[in-house]
C-alpha positions in Angstrom: 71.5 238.5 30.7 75.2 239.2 28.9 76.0 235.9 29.1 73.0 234.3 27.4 73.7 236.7 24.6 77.3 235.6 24.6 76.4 232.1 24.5 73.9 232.3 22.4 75.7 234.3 19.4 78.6 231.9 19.9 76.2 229.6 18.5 75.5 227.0 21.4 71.4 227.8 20.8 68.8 230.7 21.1 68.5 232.8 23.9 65.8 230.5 24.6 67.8 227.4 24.8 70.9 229.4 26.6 68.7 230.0 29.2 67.5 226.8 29.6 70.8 225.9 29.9 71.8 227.8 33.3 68.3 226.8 34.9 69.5 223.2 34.4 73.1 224.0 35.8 74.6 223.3 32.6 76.9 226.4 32.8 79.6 226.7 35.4 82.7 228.2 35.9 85.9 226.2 35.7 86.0 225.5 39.4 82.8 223.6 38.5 80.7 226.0 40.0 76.9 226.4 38.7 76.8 230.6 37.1 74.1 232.2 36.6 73.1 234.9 33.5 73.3 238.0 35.3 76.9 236.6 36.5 79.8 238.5 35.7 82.8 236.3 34.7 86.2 235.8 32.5 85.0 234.2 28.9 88.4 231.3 29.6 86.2 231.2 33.0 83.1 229.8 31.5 82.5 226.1 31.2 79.3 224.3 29.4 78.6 220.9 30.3 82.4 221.5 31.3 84.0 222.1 27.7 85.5 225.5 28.0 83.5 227.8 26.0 84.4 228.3 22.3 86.5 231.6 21.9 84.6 234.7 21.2 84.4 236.9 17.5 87.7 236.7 16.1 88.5 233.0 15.6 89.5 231.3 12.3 89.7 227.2 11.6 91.4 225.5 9.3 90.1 222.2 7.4 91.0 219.4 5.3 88.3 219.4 2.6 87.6 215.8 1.8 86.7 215.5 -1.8 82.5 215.5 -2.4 81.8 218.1 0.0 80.3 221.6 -1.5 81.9 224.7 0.0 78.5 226.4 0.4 75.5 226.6 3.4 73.2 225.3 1.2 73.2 222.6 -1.2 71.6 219.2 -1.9 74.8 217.3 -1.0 76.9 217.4 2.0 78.5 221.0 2.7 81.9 221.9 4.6 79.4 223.3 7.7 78.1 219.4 7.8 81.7 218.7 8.9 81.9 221.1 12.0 80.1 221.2 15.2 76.1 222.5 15.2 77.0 225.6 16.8 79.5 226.7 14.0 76.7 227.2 11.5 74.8 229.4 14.2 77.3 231.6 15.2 76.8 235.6 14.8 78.9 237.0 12.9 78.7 234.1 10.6 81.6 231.7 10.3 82.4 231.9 6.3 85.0 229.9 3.7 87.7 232.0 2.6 87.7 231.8 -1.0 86.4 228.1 -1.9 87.4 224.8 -3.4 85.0 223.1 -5.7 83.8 219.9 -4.7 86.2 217.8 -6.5 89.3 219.7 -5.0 90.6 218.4 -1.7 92.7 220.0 0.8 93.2 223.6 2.7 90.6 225.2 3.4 89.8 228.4 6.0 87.1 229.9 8.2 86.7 233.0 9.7 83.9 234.9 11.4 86.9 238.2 11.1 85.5 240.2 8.1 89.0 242.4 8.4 91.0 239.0 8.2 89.1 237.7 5.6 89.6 240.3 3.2 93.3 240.9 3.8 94.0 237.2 2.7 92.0 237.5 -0.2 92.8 240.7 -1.4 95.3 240.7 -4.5 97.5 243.3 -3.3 98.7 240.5 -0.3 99.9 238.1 -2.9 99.3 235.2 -1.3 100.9 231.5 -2.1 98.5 228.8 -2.8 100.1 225.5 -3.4 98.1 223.0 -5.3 99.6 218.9 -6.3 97.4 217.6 -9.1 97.8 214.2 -11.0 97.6 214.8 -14.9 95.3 212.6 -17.6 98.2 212.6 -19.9 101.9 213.4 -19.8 103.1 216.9 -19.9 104.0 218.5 -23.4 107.5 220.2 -22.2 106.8 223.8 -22.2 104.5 224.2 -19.2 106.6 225.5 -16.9 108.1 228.1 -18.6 104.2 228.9 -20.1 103.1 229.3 -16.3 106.0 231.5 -15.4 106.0 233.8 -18.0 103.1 236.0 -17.1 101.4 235.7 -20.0 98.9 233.1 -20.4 95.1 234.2 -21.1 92.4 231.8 -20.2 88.9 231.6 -22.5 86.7 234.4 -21.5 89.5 236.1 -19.6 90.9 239.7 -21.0 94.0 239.7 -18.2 96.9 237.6 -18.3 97.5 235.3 -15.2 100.1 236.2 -12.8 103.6 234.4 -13.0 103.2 230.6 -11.5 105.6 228.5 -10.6 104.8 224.8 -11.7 107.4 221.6 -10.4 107.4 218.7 -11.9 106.9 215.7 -9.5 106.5 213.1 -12.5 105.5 213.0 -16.0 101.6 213.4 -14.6 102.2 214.9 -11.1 102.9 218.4 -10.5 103.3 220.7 -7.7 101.8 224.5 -8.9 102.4 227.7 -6.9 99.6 230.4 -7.4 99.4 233.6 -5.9 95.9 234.8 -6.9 92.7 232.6 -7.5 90.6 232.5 -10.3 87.5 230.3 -10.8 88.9 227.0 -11.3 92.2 228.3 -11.9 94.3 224.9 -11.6 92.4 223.4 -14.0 92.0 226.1 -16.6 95.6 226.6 -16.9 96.3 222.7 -17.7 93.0 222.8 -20.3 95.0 225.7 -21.7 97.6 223.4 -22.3 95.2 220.2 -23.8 95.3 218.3 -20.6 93.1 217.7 -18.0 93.4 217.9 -14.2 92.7 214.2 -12.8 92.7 214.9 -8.9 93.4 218.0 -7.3 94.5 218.9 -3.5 95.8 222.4 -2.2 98.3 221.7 0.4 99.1 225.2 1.6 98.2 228.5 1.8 101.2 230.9 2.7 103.3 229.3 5.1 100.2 227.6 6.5 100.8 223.8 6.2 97.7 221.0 5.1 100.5 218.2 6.8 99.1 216.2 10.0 95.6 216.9 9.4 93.4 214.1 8.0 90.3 214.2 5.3 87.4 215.8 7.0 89.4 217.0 10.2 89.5 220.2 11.2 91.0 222.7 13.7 91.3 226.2 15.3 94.4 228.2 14.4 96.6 229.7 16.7 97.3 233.4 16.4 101.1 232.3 15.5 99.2 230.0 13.1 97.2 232.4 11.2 100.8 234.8 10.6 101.8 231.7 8.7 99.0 232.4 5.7 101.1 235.4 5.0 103.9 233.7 5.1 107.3 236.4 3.9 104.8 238.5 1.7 103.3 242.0 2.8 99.6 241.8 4.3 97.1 244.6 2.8 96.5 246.5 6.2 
């Protein structure tokens, strides 16, 4: 029965359903022949309702958050999950967000079901880029990019300065703002600091990991080459 179990904790249904599935020939190899549970066969080899099957522990996606959309299992309104197939949700280990974007913030966003992945692009010590464009309620002042930069600025509540940012100006209300950490709400802190307020937000990338070519509410899995590009030039904590 390996196979049900695989199946099953890729999320495709109970062990129940799973083996449903082979008793209705719904699981074949990619010759199109019918396998059955006790089978012993390749993972790339293993075809339901013949779509390869999805790849095993290990994977991580990449989406573009569309704006509305909770990063969270649960909530009253639509949720990232709502955007992905059934069987992400149901996988074991669970697919989760890395870090999240609240629901009036667009763009980049990651899955992983890797705990060690997870944790070595969130951790501070791998420094991480996060580019964010936001559009601005009023013009800047003058003195925000050398503010951001300096390593100094304290937000309410906070007792540690933020680290050096580095903030381009795209317009007198449009700015591009590179992070390398990521407090709660960050982005929008730092401009309230300033007596301004953060109109629309979108984070573009995340290392060298690139938001271009992939629409609102798409999503796709990354490429081992791909998921190097989140670290980008900077060290990985290992």
């Amino acid at each position: 029965m390996r196979l049900v179990r695989l199946i099953a904790n890729l999320g495709y249904g109970t062990r129940k359903d799973v083996a449903w599935m082979f008793r209705e020939g719904r699981v074949t190899d990619s010759n199109g022949d019918v396998l059955y549970a006790d089978d012993k066969v390749e993972h790339t080899q293993i075809r339901i309702d013949g779509e390869p099957l999805d790849s095993p522990t290990g994977i991580a996606l990449m989406m573009h958050k569309p704006l509305g959309v909770t990063c969270s299992r649960k909530d009253p309104g639509r949720v990232v999950y709502d955007l992905l197939p059934p069987r992400y949700r149901a996988r074991t280990p669970a697919l989760s967000t890395v870090g999240r974007l609240d629901r009036d913030t667009s763009g980049l966003l990651l899955f992983t079901d890797d705990g060690a992945l997870l944790h070595r692009i969130i951790s501070p010590r791998a420094q991480i880029a996060k580019v964010y464009e936001a559009t601005l309620a009023q013009d800047l002042r003058g003195d925000e990019q050398a503010l951001f930069a300096s390593g100094t600025l304290m937000l309410e509540s906070e007792t540690t300065p933020l680290l050096p940012a580095q903030l381009e100006i795209l317009g007198k209300r449009h700015v591009r703002l590179t992070l390398t950490e990521g407090r709660y709400h960050q982005v929008r802190r730092m401009f309230a600091a300033t007596g301004n307020h953060v109109d629309t937000l979108q984070r573009t990338a995340v290392g060298d990991l690139s938001l271009e070519g992939l629409s609102a509410g798409a999503w796709r899995q990354l490429a081992s080459s791909e998921i190097a590009l989140i670290f980008g030039s900077q060290p990985a904590d290992r």
